[in-house]
C-alpha positions as CSV (number, residue, x, y, z in Angstrom):
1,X,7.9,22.6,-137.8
2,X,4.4,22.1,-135.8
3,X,5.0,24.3,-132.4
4,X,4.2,21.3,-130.1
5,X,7.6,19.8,-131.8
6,X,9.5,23.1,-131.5
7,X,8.3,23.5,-127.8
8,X,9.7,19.8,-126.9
9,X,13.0,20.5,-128.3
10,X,13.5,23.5,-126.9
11,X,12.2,22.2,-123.2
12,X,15.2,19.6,-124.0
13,X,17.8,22.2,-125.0
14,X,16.6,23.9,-121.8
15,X,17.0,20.7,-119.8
16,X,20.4,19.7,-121.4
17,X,21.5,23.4,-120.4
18,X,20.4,23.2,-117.4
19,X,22.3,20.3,-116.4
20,X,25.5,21.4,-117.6
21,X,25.2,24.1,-115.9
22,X,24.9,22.4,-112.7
23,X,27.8,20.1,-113.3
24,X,30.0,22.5,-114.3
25,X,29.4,25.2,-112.4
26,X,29.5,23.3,-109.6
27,X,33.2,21.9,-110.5
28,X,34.2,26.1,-111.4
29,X,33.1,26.9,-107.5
30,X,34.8,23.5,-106.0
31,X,38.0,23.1,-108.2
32,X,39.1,25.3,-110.5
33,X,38.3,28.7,-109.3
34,X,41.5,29.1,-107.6
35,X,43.7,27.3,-109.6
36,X,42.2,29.4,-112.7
37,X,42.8,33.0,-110.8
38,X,46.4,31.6,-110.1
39,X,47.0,30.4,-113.8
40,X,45.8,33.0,-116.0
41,X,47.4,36.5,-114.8
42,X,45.8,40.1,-115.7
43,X,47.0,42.1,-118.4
44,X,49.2,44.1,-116.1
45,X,49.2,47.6,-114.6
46,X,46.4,49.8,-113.8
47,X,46.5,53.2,-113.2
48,X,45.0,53.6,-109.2
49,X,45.7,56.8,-107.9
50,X,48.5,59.4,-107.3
51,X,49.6,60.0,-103.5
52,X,52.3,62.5,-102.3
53,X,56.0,60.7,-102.6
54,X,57.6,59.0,-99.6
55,X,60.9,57.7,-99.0
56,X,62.4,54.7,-101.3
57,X,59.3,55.3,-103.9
58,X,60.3,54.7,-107.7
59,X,61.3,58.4,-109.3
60,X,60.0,57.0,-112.1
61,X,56.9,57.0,-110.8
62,X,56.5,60.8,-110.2
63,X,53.4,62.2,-111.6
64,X,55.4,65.4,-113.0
65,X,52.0,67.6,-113.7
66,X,50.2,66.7,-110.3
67,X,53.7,67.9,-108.3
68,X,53.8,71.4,-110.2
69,X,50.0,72.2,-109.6
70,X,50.2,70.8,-105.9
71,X,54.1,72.3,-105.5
72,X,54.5,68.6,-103.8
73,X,56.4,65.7,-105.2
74,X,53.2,63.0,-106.1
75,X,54.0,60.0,-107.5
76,X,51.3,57.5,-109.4
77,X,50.3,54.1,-108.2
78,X,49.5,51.2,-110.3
79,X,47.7,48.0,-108.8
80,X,47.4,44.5,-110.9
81,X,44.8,44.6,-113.6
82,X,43.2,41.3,-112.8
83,X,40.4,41.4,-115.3
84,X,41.1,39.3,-118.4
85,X,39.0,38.7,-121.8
86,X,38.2,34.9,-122.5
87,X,37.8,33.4,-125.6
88,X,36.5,30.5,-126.5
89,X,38.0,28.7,-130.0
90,X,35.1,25.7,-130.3
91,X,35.6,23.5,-132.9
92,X,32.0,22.0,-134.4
93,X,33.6,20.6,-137.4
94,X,31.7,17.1,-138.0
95,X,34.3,15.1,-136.7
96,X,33.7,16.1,-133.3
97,X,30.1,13.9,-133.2
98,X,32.4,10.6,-133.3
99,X,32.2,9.0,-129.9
100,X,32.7,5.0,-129.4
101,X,32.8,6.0,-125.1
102,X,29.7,7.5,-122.8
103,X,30.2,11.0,-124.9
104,X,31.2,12.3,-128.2
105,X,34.1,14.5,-128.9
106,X,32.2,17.7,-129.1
107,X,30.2,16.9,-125.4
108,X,33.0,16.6,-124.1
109,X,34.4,20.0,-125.7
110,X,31.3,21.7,-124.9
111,X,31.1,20.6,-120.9
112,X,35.2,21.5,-120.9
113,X,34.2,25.3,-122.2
114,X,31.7,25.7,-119.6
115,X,33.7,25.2,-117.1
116,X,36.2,27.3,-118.3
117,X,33.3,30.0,-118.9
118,X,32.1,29.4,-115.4
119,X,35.9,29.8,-113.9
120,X,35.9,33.1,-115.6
121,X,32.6,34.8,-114.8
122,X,33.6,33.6,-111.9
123,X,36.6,35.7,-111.6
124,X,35.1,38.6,-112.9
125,X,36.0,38.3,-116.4
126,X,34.5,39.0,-119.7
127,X,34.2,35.6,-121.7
128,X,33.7,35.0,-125.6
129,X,33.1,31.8,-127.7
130,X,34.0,31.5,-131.6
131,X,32.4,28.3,-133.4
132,X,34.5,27.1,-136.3
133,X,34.3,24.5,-138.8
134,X,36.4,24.8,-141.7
135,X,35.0,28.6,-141.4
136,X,33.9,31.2,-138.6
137,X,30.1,29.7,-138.0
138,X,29.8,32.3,-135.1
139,X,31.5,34.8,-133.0
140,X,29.6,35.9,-129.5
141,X,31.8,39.1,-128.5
142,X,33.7,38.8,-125.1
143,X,30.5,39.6,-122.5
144,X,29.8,39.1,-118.2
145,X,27.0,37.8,-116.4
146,X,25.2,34.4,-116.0
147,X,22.9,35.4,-119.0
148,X,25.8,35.5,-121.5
149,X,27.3,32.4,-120.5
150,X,24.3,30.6,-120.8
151,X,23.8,31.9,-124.5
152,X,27.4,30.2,-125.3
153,X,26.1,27.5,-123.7
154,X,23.4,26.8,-125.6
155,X,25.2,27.9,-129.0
156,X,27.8,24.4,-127.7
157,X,25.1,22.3,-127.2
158,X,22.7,23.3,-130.3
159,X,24.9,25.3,-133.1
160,X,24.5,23.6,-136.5
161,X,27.4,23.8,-138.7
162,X,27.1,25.0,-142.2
163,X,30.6,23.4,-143.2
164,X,31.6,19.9,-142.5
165,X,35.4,20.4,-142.7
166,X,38.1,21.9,-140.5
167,X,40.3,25.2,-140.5
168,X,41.9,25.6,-137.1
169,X,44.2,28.5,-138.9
170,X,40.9,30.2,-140.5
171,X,40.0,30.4,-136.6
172,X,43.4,31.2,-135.5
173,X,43.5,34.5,-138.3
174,X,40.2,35.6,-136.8
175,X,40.8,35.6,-133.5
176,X,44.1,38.0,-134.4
177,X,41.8,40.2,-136.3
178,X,38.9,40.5,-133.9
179,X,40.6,41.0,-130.8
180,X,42.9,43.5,-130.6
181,X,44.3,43.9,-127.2
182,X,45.5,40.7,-125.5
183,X,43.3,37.9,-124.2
184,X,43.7,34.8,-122.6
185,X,42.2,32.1,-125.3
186,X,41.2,28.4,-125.5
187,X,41.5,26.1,-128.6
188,X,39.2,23.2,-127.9
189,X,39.5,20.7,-131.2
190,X,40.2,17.5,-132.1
191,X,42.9,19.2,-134.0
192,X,42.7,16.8,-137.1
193,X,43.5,19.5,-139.5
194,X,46.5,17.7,-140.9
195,X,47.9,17.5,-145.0
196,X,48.9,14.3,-146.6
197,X,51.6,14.2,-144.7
198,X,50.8,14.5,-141.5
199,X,51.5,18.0,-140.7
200,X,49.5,20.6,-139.3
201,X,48.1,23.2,-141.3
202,X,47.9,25.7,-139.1
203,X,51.9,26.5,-137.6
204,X,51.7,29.9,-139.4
205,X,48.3,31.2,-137.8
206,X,49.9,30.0,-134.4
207,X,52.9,31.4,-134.6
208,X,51.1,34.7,-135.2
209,X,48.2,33.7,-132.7
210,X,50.3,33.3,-129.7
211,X,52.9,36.4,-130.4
212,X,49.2,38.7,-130.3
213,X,47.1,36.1,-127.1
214,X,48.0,33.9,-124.2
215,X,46.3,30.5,-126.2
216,X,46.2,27.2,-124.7
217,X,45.3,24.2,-126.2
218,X,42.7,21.2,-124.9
219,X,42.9,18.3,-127.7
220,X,40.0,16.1,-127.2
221,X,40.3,12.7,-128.8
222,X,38.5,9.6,-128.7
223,X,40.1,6.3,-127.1
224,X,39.4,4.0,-130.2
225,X,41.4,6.9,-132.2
226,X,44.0,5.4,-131.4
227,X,44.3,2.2,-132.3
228,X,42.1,-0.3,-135.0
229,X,40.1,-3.2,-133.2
230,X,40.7,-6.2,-135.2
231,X,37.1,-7.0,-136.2
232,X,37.6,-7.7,-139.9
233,X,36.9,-5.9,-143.1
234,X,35.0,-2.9,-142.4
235,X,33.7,0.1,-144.5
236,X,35.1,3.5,-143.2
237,X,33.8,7.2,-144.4
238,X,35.4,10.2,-143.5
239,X,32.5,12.4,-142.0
240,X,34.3,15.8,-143.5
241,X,35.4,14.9,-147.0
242,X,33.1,11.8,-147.1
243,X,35.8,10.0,-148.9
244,X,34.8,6.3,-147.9
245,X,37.3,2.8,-148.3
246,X,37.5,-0.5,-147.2
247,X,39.7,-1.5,-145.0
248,X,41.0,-4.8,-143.3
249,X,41.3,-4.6,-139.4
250,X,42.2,-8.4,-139.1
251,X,45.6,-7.4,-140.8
252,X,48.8,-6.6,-138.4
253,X,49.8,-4.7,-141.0
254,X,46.5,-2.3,-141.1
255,X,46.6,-1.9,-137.9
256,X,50.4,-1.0,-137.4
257,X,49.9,1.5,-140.3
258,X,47.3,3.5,-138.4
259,X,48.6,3.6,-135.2
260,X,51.7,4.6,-136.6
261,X,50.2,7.5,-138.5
262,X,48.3,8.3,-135.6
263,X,51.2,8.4,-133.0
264,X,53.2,10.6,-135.7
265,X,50.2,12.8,-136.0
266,X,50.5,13.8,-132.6
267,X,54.2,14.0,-131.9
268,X,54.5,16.6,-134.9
269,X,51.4,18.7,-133.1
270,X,53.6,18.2,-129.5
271,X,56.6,20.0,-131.1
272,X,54.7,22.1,-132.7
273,X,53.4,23.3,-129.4
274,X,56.6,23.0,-127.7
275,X,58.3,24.9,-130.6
276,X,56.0,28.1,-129.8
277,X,55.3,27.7,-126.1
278,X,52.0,26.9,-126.5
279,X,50.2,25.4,-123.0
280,X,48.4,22.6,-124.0
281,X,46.6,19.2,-122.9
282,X,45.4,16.2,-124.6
283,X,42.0,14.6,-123.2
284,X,40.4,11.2,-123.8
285,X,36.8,11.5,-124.1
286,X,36.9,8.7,-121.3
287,X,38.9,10.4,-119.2
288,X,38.7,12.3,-116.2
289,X,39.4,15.9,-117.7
290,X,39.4,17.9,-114.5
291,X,43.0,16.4,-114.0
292,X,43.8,17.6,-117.5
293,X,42.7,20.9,-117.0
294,X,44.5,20.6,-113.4
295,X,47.9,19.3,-115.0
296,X,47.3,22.4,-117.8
297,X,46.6,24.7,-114.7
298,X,50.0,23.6,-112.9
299,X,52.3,23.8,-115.7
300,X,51.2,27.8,-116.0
């Protein structure tokens, strides 16, 4: 690639950056910052320090080797361990470039993690991103700083897939694996990782996901998803398998058909969710997700 044409994409990726960044940060500061420190609790107890016992303290709380060497009861004290570790589950699986509205799926998913990053630098925590397709395409360890975030930034905006397809459980499994103490994690996906029938793929890596992580889920979907215009025959290709067919969208029938297999597909991933407790939150990529994320937020 001639440099003058590798220097004007990347003065676009930095632009592109750049303006997310705003946007989002901007939101993190104004909106979510508290209602993100409410939502997503610390791991637990830290030890603090030990001080000599007073009246009503827990026994249980007696530091036993400090009292002998001091010949004073001691006790320990603990104080909340607000630091958490973020990750980010991204899906860049090729149906996430469909977009009939001002953005495509994955835009949308990619300005949504930001401002989850930017919540959590913003509250002090370590934040990491995994990009999956049908496979892990990358994993950026849980980091701080304004330097890291923008480096999973620019992996959202620029990252090219190697695999077209979709494994949310292939993601699930590796987020188990690679992080072994409890973090508070994202799934961001279409979530159109369904068999033949319908059902998701994934149930077992979920129900081991969320016994080991606190996961929530943000579906992002595209309004015309839902339902067929009636606009005649038209040639349709599915941009992971590529399998292509014709299809007539002047007939009831069609139409009914897809909206029914469409409406099933996402009552089956609702009681899935509901099943294990997951948190989760479906967005239109014409919507206004800061009251998804809000509503997700409240229900915490």
């Amino acid at each position: 690639m001639p440099s003058s044409s590798r220097n004007t994409r990347a003065t676009d990726l930095l632009k592109k950056v750049r303006k997310i960044e705003i946007k989002t940060k901007a939101l993190s500061h104004q909106i979510f910052a508290g209602e993100y420190h409410s939502a997503f609790k610390g791991r637990g107890m830290a030890f603090s320090e030990v001080r000599e016992y007073q009246w009503g303290d827990d026994v249980r709380a007696m530091d036993w080797n400090v009292t002998a060497r001091l010949r004073a009861p001691y006790v320990k004290v603990y104080e909340e361990e607000r630091e958490l570790t973020v990750v980010l589950l991204v899906d860049v699986s090729r149906s996430g470039l469909f977009g009939t509205a001002v953005e495509t799926k994955r835009e949308r998913i990619a300005e949504i993690a930001a401002v989850l990053s930017f919540s959590a630098i913003l509250n002090n925590d370590k934040v990491g991103a995994l990009f999956f397709s049908d496979r892990v395409e990358k994993f950026i360890p849980p980091g701080k700083g304004r330097s890291h975030l923008l480096h999973i930034i620019r992996e959202m905006l620029e990252l090219q897939p190697v695999s077209d397809g979709t494994d949310i459980g292939a993601a699930l499994k590796f987020l188990t694996n690679a992080i072994k103490k409890k973090c508070t994690a994202f799934l961001l996906s279409d979530m159109l990782d369904a068999d033949a029938e319908g059902n998701p793929r994934y149930e077992e890596a979920l129900k081991v996901a969320v016994n080991r992580h606190d996961l929530s889920v943000i579906k992002v979907h595209d309004p015309r998803e839902r339902s067929l215009p009636a606009v005649g025959l038209v040639h349709i290709k599915d941009s992971e398998t590529g399998a292509a067919a014709w299809i007539d969208t002047d007939s009831r029938k069609v139409r009914a058909a897809y909206e029914h297999w469409f409406a099933g597909l996402s009552a089956r991933e609702t009681g899935l969710f509901n099943k294990y407790q997951v948190d989760h939150v479906d967005i239109a990529t014409d919507d206004d997700y800061v009251k998804g994320l809000m509503a997700l937020f409240h229900r915490r």
